[in-house]
Backbone as CSV, one residue per row, in Angstrom:
resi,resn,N_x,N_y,N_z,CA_x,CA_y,CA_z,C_x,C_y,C_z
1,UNK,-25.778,30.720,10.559,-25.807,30.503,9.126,-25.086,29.202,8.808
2,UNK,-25.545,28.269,7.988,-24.873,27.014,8.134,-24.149,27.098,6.735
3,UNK,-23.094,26.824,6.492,-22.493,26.469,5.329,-22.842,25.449,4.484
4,UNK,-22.648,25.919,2.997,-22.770,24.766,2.044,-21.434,23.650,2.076
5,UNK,-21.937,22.317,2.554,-20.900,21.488,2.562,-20.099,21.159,0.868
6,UNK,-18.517,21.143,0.979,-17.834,20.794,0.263,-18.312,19.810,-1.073
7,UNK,-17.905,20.154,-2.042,-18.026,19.211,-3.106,-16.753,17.969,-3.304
8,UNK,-17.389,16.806,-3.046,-16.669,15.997,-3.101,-15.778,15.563,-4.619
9,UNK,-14.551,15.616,-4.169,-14.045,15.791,-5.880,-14.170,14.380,-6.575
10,UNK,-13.672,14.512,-8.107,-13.163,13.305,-8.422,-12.189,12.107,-7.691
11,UNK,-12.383,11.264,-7.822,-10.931,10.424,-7.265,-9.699,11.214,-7.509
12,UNK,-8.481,11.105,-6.748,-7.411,11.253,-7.272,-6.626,10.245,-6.476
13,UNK,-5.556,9.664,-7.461,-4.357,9.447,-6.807,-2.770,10.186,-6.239
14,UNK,-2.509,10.351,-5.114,-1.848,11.667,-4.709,-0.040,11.079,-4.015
15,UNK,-0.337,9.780,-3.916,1.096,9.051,-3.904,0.961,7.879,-4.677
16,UNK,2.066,7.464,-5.363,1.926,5.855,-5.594,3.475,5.597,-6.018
17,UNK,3.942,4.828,-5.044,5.368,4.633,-5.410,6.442,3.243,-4.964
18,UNK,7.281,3.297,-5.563,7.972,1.902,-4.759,9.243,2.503,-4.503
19,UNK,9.469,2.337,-3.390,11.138,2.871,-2.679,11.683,1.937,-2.132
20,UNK,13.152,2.569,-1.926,14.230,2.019,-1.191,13.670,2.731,-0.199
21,UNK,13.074,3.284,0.368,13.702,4.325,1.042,11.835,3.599,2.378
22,UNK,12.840,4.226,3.841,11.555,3.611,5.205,10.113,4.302,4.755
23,UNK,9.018,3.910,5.023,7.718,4.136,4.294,7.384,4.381,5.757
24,UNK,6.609,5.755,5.966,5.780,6.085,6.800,4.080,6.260,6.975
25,UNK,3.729,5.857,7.832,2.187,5.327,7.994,1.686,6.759,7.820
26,UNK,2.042,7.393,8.686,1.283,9.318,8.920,1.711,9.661,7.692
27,UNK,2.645,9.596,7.443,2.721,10.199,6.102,1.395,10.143,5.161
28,UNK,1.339,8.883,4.723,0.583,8.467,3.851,-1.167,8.954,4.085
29,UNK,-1.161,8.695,5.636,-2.475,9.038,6.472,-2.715,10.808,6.220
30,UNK,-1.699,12.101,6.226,-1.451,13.036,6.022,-2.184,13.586,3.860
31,UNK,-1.118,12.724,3.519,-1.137,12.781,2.056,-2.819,12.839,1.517
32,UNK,-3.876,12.041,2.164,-5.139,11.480,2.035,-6.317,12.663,2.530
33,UNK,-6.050,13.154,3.592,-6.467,14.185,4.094,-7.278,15.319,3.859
34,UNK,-8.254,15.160,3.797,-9.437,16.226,3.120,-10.819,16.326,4.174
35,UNK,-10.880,17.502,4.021,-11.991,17.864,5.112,-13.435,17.766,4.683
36,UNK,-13.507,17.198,3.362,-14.796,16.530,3.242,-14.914,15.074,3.526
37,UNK,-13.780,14.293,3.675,-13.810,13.207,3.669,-13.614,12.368,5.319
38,UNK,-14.878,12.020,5.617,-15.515,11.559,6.326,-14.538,10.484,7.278
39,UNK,-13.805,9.698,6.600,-13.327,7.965,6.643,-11.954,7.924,6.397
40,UNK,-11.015,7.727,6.662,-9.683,7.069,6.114,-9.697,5.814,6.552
41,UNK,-9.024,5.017,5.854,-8.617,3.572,6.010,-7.668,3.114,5.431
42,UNK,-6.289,2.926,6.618,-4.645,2.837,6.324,-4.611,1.188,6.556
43,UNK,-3.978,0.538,5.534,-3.286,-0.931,5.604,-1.764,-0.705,5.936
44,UNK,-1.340,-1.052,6.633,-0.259,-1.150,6.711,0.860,-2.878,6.899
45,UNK,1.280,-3.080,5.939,1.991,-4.417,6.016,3.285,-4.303,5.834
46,UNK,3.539,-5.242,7.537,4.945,-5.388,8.328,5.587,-6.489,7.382
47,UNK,6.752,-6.606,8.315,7.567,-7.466,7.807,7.565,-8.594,9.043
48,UNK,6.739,-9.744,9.268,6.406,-10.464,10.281,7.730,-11.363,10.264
49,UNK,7.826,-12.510,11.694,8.866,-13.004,11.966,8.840,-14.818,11.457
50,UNK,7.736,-14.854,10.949,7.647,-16.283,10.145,6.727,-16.343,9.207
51,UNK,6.734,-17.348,8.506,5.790,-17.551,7.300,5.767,-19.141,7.047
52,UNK,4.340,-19.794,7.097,4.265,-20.628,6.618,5.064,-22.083,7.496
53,UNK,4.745,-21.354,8.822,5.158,-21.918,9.968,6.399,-22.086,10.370
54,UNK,7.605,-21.153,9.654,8.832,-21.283,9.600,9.202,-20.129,9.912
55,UNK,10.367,-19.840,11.004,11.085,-18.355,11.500,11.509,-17.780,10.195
56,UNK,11.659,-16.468,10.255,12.329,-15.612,9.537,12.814,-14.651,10.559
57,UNK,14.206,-14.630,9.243,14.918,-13.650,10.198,14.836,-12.612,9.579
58,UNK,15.071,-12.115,8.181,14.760,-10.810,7.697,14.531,-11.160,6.038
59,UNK,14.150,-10.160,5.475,14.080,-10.438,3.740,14.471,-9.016,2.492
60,UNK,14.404,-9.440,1.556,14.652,-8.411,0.406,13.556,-8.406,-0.626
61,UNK,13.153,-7.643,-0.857,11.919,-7.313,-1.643,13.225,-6.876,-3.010
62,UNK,12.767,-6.960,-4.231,13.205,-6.982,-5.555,12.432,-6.446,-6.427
63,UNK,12.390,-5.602,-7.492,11.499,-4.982,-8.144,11.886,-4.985,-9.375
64,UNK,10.768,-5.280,-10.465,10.800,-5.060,-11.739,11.622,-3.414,-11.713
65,UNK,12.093,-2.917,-13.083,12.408,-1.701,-13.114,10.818,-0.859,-13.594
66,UNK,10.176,-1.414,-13.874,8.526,-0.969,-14.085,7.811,-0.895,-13.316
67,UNK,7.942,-1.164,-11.994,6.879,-1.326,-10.530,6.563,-0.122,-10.384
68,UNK,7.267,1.220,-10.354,6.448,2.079,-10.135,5.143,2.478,-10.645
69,UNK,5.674,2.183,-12.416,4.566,2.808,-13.288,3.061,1.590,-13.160
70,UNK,3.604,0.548,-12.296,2.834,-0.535,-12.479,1.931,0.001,-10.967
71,UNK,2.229,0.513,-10.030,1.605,0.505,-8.929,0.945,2.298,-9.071
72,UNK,1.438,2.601,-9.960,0.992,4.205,-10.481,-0.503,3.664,-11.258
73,UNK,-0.589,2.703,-12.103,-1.952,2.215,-12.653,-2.953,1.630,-11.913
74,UNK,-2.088,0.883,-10.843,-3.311,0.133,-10.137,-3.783,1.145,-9.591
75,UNK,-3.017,2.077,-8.660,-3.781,3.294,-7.754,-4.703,3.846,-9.057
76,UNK,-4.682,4.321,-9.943,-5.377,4.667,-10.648,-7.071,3.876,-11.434
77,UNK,-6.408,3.021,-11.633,-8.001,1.865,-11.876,-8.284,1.758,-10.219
78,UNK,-8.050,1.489,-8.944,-8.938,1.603,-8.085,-9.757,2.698,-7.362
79,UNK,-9.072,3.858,-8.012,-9.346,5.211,-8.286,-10.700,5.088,-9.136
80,UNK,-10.735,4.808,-10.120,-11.981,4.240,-11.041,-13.029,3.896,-10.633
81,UNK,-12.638,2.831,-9.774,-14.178,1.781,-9.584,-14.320,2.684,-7.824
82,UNK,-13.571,3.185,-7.715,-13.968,4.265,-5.896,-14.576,5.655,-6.452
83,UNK,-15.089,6.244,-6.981,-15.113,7.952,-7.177,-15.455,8.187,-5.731
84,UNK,-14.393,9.179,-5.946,-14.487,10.372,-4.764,-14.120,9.871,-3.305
85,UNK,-12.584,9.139,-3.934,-11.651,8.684,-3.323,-10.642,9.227,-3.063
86,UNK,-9.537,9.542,-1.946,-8.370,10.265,-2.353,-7.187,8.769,-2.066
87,UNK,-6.258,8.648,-2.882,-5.391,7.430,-2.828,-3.932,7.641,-2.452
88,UNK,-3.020,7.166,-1.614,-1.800,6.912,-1.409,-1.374,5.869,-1.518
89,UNK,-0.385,5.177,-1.939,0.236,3.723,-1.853,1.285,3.803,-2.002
90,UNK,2.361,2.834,-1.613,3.858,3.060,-1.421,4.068,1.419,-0.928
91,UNK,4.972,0.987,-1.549,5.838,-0.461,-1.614,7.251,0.094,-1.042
92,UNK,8.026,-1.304,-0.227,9.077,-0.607,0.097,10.095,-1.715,-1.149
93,UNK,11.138,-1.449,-1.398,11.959,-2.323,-1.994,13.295,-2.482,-1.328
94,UNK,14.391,-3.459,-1.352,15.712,-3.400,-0.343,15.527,-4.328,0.452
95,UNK,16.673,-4.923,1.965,16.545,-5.258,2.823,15.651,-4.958,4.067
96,UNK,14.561,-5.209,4.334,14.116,-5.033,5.302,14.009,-6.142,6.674
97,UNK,14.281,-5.255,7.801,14.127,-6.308,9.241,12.602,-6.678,9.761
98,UNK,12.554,-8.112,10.422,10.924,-7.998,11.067,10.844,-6.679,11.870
99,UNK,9.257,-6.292,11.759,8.522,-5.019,12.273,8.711,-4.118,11.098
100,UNK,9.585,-3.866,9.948,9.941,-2.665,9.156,8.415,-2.541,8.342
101,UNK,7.964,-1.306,7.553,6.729,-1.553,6.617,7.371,-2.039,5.420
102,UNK,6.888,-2.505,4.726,6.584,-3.043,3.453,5.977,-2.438,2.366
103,UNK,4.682,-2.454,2.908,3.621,-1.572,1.805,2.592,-0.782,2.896
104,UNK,1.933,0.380,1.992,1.122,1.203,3.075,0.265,1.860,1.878
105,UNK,-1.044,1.613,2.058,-2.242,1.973,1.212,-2.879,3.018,2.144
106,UNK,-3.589,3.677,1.634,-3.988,4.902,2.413,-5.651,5.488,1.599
107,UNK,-6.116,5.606,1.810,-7.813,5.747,1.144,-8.880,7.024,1.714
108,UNK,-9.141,8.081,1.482,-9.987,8.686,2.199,-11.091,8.503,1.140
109,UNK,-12.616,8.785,1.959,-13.425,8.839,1.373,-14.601,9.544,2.162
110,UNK,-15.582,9.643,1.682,-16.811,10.723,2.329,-17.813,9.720,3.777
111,UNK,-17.417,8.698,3.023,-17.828,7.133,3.443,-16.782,5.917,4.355
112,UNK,-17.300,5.435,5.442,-16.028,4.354,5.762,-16.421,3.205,4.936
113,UNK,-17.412,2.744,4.559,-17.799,1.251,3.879,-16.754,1.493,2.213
114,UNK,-16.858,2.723,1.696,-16.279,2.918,0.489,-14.698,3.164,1.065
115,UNK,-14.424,3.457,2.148,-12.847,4.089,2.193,-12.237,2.216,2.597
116,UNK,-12.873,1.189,3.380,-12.395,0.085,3.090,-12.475,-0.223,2.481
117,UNK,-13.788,-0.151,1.660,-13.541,-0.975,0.258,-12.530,-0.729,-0.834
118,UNK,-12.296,0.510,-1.182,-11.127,0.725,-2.064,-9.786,0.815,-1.248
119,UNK,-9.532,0.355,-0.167,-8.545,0.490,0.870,-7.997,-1.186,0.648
120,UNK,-9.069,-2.285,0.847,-9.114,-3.839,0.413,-8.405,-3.809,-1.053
121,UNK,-9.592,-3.130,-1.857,-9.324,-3.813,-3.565,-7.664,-2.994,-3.414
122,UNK,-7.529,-1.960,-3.156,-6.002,-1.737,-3.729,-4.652,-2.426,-3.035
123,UNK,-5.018,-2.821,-1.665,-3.952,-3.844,-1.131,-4.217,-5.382,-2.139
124,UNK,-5.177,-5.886,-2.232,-5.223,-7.249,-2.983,-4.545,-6.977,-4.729
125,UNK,-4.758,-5.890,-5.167,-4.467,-5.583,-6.660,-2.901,-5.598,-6.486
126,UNK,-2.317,-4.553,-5.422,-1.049,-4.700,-5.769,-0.055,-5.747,-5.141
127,UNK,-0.651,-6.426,-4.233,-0.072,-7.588,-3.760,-0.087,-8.777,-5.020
128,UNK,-1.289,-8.949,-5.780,-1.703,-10.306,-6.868,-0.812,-9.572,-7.956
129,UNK,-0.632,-8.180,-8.267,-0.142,-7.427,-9.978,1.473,-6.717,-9.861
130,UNK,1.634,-6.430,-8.870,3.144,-5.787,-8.801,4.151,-6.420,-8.831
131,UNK,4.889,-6.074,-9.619,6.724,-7.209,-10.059,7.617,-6.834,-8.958
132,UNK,6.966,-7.208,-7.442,8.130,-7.101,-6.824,8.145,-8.715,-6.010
133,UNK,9.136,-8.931,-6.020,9.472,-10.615,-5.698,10.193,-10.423,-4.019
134,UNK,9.585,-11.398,-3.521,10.610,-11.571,-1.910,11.554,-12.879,-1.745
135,UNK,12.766,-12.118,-1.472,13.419,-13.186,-1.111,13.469,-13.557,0.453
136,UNK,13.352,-14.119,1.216,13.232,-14.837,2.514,14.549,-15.417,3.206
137,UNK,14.990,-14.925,4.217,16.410,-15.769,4.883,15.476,-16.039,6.189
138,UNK,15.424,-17.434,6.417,14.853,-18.513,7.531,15.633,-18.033,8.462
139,UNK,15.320,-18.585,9.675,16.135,-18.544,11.247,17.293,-19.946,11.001
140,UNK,16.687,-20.726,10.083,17.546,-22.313,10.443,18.747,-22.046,8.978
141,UNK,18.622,-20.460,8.646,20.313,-20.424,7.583,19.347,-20.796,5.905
142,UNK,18.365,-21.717,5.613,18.045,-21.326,4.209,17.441,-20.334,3.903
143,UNK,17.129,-19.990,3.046,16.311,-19.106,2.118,15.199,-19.683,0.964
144,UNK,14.743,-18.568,0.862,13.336,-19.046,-0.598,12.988,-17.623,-1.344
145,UNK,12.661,-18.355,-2.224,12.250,-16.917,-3.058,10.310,-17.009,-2.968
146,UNK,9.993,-15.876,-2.945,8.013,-15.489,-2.780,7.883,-14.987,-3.448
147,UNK,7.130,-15.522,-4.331,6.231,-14.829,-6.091,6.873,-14.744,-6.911
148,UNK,8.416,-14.771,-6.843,9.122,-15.174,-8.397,8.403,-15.911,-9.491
149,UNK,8.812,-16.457,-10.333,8.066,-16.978,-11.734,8.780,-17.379,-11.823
């Protein structure tokens, strides 16, 4: 007897947050998790050891006091233009060392072409729209600030 396959729900968004606190990949991969859904597709962005052809030794991410509610909307409008998406996202904020995560997007869908695609648009949305600023300490002792205004 074959079963009637699952009804694929509305989108939802099921994490969206900015922490102090270490951001885990499974986690997020866990959070997404639905047995109709075909595809996951996890971004995960490190904290690399140079930029812009210059060492780094470690940095501080800085946050509007609004970033959450700001990365709570984007998951939600890419929620929008994905139906029948499930969404996680998480920013880290604080000192972080090279290798630590940063940010971690998380996407299931029924589909892999749709679980990257809203997996893409929500890493580019909250990288171009979120008020969190990096500050940068070089290997050679200066610093810089990334995306300030």
């Amino acid at each position: 007897m074959r079963r009637a396959a699952e009804v694929v729900p509305a989108s939802v968004v099921v994490l969206a947050a900015v922490t102090d606190q270490p951001i885990d990949v499974a986690t997020h991969e866990q959070a997404v998790a639905a047995r109709w859904a075909g595809a996951t597709a996890i971004f995960a962005g490190v904290v690399r050891d140079h930029d812009g052809g210059r060492a780094v030794d470690r940095l501080t991410y800085e946050a509007h006091p609004d970033a959450g509610q700001v990365v709570a909307r984007i998951a939600g409008q890419v929620a929008d233009l994905f139906p029948g998406t499930v969404i996680a996202v998480s920013h880290r904020v604080g000192a972080l060392e090279v290798t630590d995560v940063a940010l971690v997007a998380a996407v299931a869908s029924a589909h892999r072409g749709q679980a990257f695609a809203a997996c893409a648009e929500l890493v580019e949305r909250v990288k171009a729209s979120l008020p969190v600023w990096k500050h940068q300490v070089l290997a050679d002792g200066s610093d810089e600030w990334v995306g300030a205004l």
